[in-house]
Every structure is written in C-alpha cells, then in structure tokens.
C-alpha positions as CSV (number, residue, x, y, z in Angstrom):
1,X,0.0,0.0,0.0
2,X,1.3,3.2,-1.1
3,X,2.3,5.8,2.0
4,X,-0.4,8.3,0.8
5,X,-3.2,6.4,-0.2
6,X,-5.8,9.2,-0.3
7,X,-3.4,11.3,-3.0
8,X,-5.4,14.0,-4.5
9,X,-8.5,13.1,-3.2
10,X,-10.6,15.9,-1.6
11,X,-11.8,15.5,1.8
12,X,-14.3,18.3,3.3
13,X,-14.3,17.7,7.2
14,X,-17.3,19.9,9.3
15,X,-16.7,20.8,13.1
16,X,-13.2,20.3,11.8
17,X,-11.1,23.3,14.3
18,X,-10.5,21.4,17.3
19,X,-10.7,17.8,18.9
20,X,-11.8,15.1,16.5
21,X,-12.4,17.5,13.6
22,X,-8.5,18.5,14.2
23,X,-7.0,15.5,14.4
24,X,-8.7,13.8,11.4
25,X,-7.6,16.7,9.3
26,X,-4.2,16.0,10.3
27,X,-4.4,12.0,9.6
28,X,-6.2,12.7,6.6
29,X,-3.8,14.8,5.0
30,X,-0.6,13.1,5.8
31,X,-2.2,10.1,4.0
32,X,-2.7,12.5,0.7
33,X,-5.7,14.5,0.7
34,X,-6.5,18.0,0.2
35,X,-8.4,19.3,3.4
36,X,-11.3,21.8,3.9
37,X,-12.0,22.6,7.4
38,X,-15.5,23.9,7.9
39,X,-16.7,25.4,11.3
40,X,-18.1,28.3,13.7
41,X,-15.2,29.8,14.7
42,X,-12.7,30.9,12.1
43,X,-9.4,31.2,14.3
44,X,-9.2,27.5,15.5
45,X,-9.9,26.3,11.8
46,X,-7.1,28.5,10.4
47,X,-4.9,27.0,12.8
48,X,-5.2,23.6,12.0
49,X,-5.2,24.7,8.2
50,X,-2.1,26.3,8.8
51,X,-1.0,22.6,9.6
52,X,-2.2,20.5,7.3
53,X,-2.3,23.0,4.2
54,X,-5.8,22.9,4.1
55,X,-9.0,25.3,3.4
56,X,-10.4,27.2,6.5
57,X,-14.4,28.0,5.7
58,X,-16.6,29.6,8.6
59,X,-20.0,27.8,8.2
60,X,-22.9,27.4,10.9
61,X,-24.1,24.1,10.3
62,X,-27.7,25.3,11.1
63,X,-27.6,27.7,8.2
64,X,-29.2,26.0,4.9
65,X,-27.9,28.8,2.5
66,X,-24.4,28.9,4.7
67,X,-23.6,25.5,4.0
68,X,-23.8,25.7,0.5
69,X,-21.4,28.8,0.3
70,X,-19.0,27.1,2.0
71,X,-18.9,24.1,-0.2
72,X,-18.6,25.9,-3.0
73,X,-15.5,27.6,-1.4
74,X,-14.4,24.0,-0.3
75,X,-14.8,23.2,-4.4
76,X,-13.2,26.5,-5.2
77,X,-10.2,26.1,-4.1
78,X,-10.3,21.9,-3.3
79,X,-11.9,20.3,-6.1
80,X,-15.2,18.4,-5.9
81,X,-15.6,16.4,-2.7
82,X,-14.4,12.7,-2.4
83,X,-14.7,12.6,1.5
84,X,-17.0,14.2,3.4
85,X,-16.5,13.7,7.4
86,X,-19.7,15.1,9.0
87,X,-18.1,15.6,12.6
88,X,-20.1,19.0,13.9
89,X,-22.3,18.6,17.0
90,X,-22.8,20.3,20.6
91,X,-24.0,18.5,23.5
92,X,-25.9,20.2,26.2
93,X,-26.9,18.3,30.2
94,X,-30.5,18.4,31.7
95,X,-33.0,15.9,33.6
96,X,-35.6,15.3,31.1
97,X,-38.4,17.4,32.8
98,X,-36.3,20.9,33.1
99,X,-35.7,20.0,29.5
100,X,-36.5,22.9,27.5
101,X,-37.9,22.9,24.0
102,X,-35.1,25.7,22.7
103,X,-32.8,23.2,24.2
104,X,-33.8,20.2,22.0
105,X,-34.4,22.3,19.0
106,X,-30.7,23.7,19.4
107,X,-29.4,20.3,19.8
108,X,-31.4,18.6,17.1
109,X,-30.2,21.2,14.2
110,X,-26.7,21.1,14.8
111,X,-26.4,17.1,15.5
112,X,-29.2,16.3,13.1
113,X,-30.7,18.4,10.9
114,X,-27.0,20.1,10.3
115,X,-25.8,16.9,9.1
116,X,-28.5,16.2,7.3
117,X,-27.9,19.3,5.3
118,X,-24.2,18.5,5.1
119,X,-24.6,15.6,3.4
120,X,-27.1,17.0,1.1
121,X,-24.7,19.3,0.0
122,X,-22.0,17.3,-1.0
123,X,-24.3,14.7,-2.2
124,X,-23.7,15.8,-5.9
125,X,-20.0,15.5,-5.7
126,X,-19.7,12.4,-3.9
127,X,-22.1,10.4,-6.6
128,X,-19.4,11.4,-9.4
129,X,-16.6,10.4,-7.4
130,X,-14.6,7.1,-7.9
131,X,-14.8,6.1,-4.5
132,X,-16.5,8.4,-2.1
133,X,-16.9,8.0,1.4
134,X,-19.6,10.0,4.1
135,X,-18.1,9.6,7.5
136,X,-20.4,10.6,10.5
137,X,-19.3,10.7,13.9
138,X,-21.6,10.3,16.0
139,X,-21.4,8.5,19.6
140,X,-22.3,5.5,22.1
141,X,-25.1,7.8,22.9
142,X,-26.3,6.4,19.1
143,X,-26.8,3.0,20.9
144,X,-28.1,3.5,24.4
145,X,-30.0,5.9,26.5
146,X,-28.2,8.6,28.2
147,X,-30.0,10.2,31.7
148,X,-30.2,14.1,31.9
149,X,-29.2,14.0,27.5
150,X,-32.4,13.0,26.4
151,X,-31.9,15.4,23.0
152,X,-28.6,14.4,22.9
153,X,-29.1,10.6,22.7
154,X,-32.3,11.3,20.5
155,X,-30.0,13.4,17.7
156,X,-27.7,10.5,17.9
157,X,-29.9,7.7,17.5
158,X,-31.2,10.0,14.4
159,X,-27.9,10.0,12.6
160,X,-27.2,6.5,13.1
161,X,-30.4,5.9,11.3
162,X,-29.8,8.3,8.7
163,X,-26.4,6.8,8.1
164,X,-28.2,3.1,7.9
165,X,-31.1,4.6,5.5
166,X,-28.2,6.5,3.2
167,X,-25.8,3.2,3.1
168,X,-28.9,1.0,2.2
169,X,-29.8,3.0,-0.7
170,X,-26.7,3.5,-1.9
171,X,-25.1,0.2,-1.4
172,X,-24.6,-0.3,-5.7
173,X,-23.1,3.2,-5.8
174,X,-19.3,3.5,-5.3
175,X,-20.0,5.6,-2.1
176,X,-20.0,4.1,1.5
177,X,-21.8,5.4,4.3
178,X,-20.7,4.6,7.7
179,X,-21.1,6.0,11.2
180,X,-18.2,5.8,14.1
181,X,-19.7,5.5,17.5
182,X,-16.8,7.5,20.4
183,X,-17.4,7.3,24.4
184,X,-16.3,10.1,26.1
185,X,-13.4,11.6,24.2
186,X,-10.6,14.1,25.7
187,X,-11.6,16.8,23.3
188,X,-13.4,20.6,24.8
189,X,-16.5,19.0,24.4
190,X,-15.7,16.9,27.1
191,X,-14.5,19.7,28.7
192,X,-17.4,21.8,28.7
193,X,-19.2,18.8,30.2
194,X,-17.2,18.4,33.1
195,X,-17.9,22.2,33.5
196,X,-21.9,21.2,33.3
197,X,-21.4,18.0,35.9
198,X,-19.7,20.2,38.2
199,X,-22.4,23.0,38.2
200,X,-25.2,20.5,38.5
201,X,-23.5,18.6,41.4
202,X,-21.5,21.0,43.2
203,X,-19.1,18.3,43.6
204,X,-16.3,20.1,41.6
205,X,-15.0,19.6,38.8
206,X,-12.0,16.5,39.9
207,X,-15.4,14.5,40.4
208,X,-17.1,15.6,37.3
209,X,-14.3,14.8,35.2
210,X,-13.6,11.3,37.1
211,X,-17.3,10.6,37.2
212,X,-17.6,11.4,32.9
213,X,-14.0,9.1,32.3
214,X,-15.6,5.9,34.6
215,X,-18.2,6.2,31.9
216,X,-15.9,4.7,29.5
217,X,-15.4,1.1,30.7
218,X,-11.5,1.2,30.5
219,X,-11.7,4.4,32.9
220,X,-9.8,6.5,30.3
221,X,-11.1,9.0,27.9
222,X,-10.4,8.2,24.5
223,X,-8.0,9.8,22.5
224,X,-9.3,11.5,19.5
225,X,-6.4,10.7,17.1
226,X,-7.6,7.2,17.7
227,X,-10.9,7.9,16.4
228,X,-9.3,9.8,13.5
229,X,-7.9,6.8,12.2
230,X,-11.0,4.8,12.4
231,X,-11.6,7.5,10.0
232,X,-8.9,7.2,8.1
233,X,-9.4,3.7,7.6
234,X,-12.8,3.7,6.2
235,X,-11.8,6.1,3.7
236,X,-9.4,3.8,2.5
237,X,-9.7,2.6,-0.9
238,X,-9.7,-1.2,0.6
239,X,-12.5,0.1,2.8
240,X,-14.6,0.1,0.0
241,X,-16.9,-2.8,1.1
242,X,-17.7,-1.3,5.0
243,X,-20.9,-0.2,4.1
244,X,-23.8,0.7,7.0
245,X,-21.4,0.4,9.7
246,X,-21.8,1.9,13.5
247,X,-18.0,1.5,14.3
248,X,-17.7,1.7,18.5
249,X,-15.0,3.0,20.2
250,X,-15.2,3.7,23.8
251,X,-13.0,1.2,26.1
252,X,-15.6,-2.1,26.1
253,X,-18.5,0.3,27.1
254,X,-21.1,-1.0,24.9
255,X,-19.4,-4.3,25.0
C-alpha cells in the first residue's frame, strides 16, 4: 500500500477546528488529501489549516444557504468532494423534565438536521466520485440511553439511522456510508461537560471529570487521534466494502 493512499482526493471535514475534527484533518492529509476545514469559529480552523495546508471556511451548520457557500468555497479552491466527514455537533446536560424545548431544538439542528444538510450538499460531488466516502461521527449515545441528554441521545440515535437509511440506498453506488460510535473523548466538548457536571453537582470539577471518564469502561477517555484513524481507515480505498457500519469506540463500554 502506497504511504499516501488518499493522494489527490478531496476531503471536506465539518466541526473540523479542534478535537476530533483537528486531528482527522491532520491524519487525513498526511495520508494524501487536500483538506477543507469547515466550522463556527474561524481562528481554530485557520490553525489547524495552517497545519495540514488545508481550506479554512466559517460555516454554521444550522444555516441551509451557509452550507452551500462554503462548499462551494471547499470546491473552489479543493476540487469536488471525495470525502466528506460530518463531525459537527454540541452536547448540552439536563434531567428530562427541566428539558426545554429551545434546548432540544438547538441540539437537534446542529447534531441532526445540520448533518443532514451536510450531506445534502455534497451529495452531488460524492455520486461522481470514484470512491466516495460519508463519515459521521456520532457517539455511544447512538446505541443507548443517556439520563439528563435525552436530546442528545435522541440526535444520535437519528444519525445512526440516517447513516443506515443512506448506506442501504446506496449500497450499488461507489460511495460508502458509515457511522463511528466514540465514548467520552478528551476533546473541549468533554470539557465543557465536566464544566456542566460540576455546576449541576456542586461536587467540583476532579469529580465531574472522574465521574464522565468511569463512563468509559477502560476508565480512560479516549483519545481522538484514535478515532481519526478509524476515519482514516474507512476512507481507505480497501475500505470500500464497510458499508452501513456503526464502528464503537469507547474502552468495552457498549461491549
């Protein structure tokens, strides 16, 4: 196998600034392809770019007609889109019944509806390609119930049966669909919900964060270069036949 097996392919990677976003960029390109980094915030995307060579593009995932200026930036200067890695979400804490509805509707159109659109977008590009791959990351919380992440858990269990439905109906196409499933992963995210334990608790944040890593059954948080080359490897051209997958990665949790 050659050392850049993705040379000249295009790969378009949402949430793509920090954590998992960041460090599949990074994988991604030192296997051969030409990255565009799509996200919110503009200054963490131009730092990774500045790594990898790749395309910074502010988009809001929740914007219809913003997503499809920033692909066609991503085409501009990228080519069409052989890869598309549909990696932005949020995540936001609360018990069910103090569960409000501008709460789920947030989380829904970023996690959801967001990639949704995404993939609509590129949807063109990918059916021309050779050997195009949709990538969503989405999370144990696909598989199980979470308490107090009700919208969460309901937005992941969506994409997973988005990715299911889209890999079914496109099985005789030469694109795969496929979904990777991540624990708790050391990334802000994770961060931010230490931050939300710790309010809701009082207990600090030492027993937040050790309560969110016993979570994962290996009582580590998993590191997201390791879930970047689950990514990498699906978009392998000897990949080609993981089709309608819901990859897990979190320790032997949903073992």
């Amino acid at each position: 196998m050659t050392d850049r097996p993705l040379e000249g392919r295009h790969a378009l990677i949402t949430g793509g600034g920090t954590g998992i976003g960041a460090a599949t960029a990074e994988l991604l390109h030192a296997a051969g392809a030409r990255i565009s980094l799509l996200g919110r915030r503009l200054e963490p995307l131009c730092d990774v770019a500045s790594a990898v060579g790749g395309t910074p593009v502010q988009c809001d995932v929740t914007d219809h007609d913003n997503i499809t200026r920033a692909f066609e930036q991503a085409r501009t200067a990228n080519g069409l889109i052989d890869l598309l890695i549909v990696n932005a979400g949020i995540a936001e804490s609360a018990p069910f019944h103090k569960m409000t509805r501008e709460s789920w509707d947030r989380i829904i159109a970023v996690n959801l509806t967001g990639a949704f659109d995404t993939v609509q977008a590129g949807l063109p590009d990918l059916l021309q390609a050779e050997d195009a791959r949709v990538v969503f990351i989405a999370s144990v919380a696909s598989l199980r119930g979470v308490p107090y992440a009700a919208h969460y858990a309901a937005s992941k269990h969506g994409l997973l049966g988005l990715m299911r439905s889209m890999a079914a109906e496109y099985a005789k196409s030469r694109m795969t669909v496929n979904a990777i499933c991540p624990g708790y992963v050391d990334t802000p995210m994770t961060d931010q919900s230490v931050s939300r334990v710790s309010q809701i608790t009082g207990k600090g944040d030492d027993f937040a964060r050790s309560a969110i890593t016993n979570m994962n059954a290996s009582g580590r948080l998993v590191d997201p270069t390791a879930i970047a080359n689950l990514v990498l490897t699906v978009c392998l051209p000897l990949s080609r036949d993981i089709n309608g997958a819901a990859i897990t990665i979190d320790g032997g949790t949903a073992a």
